[in-house]
C-alpha positions in Angstrom: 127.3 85.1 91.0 124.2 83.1 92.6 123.7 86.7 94.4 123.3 88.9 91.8 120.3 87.2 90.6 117.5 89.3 90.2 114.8 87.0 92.7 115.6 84.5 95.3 112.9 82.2 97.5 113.3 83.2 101.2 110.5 81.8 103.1 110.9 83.2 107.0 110.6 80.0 110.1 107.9 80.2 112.3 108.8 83.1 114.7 108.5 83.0 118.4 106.4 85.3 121.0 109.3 87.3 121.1 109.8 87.9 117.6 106.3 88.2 117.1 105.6 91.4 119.1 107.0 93.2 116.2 104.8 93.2 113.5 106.8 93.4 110.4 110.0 91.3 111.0 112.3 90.4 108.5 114.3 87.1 108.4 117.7 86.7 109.7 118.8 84.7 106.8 117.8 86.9 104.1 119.6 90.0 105.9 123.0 87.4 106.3 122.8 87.4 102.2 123.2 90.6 101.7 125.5 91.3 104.6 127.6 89.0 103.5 128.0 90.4 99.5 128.1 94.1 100.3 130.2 93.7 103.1 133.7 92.4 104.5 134.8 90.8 108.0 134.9 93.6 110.8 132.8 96.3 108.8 130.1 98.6 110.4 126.4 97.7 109.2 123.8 100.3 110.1 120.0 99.4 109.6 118.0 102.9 111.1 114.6 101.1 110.9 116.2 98.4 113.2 112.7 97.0 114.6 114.0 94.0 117.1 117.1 93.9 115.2 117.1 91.4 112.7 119.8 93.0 110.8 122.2 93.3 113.8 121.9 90.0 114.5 122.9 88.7 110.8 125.1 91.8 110.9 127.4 90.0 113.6 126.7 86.1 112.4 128.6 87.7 109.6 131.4 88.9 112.0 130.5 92.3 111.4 129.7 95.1 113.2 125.6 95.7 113.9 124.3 99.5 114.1 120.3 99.9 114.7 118.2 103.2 115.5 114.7 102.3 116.6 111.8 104.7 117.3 110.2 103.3 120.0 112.5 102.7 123.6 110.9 98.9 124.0 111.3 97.7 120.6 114.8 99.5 121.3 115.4 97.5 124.1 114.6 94.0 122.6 117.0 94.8 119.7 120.1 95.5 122.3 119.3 92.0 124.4 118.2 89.9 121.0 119.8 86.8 119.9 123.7 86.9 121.5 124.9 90.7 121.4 127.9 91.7 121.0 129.8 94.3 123.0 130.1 96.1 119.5 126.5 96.5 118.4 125.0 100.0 119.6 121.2 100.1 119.5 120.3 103.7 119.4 116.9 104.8 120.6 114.9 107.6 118.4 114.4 109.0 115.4 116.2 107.9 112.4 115.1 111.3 111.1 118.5 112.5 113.4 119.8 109.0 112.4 123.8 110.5 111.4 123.8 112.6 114.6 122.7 109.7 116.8 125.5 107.5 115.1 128.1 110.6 115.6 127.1 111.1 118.9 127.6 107.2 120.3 131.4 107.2 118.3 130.1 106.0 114.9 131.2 108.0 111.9 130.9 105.7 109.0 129.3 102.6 108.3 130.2 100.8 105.4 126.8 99.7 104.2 123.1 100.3 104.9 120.5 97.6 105.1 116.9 98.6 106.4 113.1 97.7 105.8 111.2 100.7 106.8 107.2 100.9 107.4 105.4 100.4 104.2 103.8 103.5 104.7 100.8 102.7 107.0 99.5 99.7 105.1 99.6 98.0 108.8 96.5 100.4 109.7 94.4 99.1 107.0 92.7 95.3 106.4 91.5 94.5 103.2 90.1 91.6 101.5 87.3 89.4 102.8 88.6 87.0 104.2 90.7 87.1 107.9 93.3 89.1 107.8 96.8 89.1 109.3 95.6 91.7 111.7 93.0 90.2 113.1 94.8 87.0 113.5 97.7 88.9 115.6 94.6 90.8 117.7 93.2 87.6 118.9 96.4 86.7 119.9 97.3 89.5 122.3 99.9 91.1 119.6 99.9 94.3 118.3 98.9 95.1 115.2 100.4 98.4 114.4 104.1 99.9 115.3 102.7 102.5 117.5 100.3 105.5 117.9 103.8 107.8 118.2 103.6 111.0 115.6 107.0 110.5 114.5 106.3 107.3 113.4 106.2 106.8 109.5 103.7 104.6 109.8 101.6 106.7 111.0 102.1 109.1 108.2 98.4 109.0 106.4 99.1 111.4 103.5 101.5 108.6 100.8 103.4 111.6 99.4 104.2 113.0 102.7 105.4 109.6 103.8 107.7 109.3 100.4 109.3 112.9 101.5 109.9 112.2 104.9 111.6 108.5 104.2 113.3 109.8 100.9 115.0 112.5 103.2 115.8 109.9 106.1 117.5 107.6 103.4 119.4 110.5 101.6 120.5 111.8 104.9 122.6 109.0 105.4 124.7 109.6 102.9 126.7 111.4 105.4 127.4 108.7 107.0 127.8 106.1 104.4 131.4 105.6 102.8 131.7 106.5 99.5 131.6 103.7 96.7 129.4 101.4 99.5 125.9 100.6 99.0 122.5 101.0 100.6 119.6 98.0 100.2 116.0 99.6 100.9 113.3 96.5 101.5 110.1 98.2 99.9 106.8 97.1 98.5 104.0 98.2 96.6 100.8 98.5 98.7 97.1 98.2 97.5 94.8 101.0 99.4 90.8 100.2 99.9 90.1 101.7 97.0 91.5 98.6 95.3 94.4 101.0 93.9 97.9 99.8 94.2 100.3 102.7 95.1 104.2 102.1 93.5 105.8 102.6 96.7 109.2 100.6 95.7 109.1 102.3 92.6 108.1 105.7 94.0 111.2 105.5 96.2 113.5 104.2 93.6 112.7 107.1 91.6 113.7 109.5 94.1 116.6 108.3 96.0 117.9 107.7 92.5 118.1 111.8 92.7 120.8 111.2 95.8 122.2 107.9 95.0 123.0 105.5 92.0 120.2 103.0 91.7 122.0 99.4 90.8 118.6 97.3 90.8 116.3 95.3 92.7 116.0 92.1 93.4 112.7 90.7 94.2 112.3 88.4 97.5 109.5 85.9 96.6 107.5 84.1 99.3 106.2 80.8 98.5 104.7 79.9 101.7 102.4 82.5 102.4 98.6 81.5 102.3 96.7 82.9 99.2 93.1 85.0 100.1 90.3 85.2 97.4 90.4 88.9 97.6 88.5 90.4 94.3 87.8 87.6 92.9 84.9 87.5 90.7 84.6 91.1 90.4 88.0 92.1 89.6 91.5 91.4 89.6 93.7 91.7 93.2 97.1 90.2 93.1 98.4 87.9 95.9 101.5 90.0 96.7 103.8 87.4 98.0 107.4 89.4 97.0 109.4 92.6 98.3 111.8 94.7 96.5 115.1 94.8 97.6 116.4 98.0 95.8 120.0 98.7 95.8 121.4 102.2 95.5 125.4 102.8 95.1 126.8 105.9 96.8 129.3 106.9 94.4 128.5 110.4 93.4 130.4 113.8 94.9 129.0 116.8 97.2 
């Protein structure tokens, strides 16, 4: 019951060099929630955005089964040696574009639920604000500060409806691979460009995978700890966006 409330607080530890060359990780504990609702002892989880592999790592805290497919071979290679792997887990390097024939090919045919946080478009290649940003914070540290310069990259993608069609079709793709009646959980978020416009992303995405998939709701992932930057103020209004949408799609519909 405590789950299926539509926001929860999840504020992510400090993280440590190692966790830190990716730029966008997501916490452990916040995957394990999830993991642990949609999912049952022994079951196959498959994130195809899988970064460093957070997910596989709550994926088999849960006892369950951690499938990743990552873009780039040395983010590829930290997922497979990250945290305490398991014999099980399969990290499977390239592009989640061929994510069900990279899954077929290594002996996985089905995977009983679908947990993923994929690029928010390329918001990473853009400061904003006036005062320091993230990404100069992680440059004078020696970190990068993007995913990579690699074309296939979908945060690389500069064009936002081309970068909605090419991770709407990665998404609905998988519902070869995902078991019927099991559920998929996009991580998403609405991005502000330098024009000061905010682009719907989560929504944007909801809309169309809701084509493909039943959408079952959101819910939002607040973060209290995060430091808050005078960013338009006086001259206009610019949230402090301090959440993420957890949207949760259903596949439970024929063809």
């Amino acid at each position: 019951m405590r789950f299926t409330k539509s926001w929860y607080v999840c504020n992510p530890p400090p993280r440590r060099r190692a966790e830190l060359e990716h730029p966008a990780k997501f916490p452990e504990a916040m995957a394990q929630e999830f993991i642990r609702f949609f999912t049952r002892a022994g079951e196959v989880v498959l994130d195809p955005f899988c970064g460093v592999g957070s997910a596989l790592v709550a994926a088999e805290a849960c006892d369950r089964v951690g499938v990743g497919v990552e873009l780039l071979p040395e983010f590829a290679a930290r997922a497979r040696a990250y945290g305490e792997p398991r014999a099980s887990r399969r990290v499977l390097q390239g592009d989640a574009r061929q994510a069900v024939d990279l899954c077929r090919a290594a002996g996985v045919e089905e995977v009983h639920y679908v947990l993923t946080s994929p690029p928010y478009w390329d918001m990473l290649r853009h400061t904003r604000g006036n005062v320091r940003s993230a990404q100069k914070e992680r440059q004078a540290r020696g970190l990068r500060t993007t995913y990579s310069e690699d074309a296939q990259d979908l945060g690389n993608i500069t064009d936002y409806d081309g970068y909605l069609d090419a991770l709407t079709a990665i998404l609905a793709d998988l519902r070869r691979l995902l078991a019927p009646g099991r559920y998929l959980t996009v991580v998403a978020q609405n991005v502000r460009v330098r024009s000061g416009e905010v682009r719907p992303l989560a929504w944007d995405l909801a809309a169309r995978l809701s084509r493909v998939y039943t959408f079952k709701g959101e819910r939002l992932w607040l973060q209290d700890n995060k430091r808050l930057g005078c960013w338009g103020w006086p001259a206009e209004f610019v949230t402090n966006v301090h959440h993420h949408y957890c949207l949760n799609f259903k596949h439970d519909r024929g063809g």
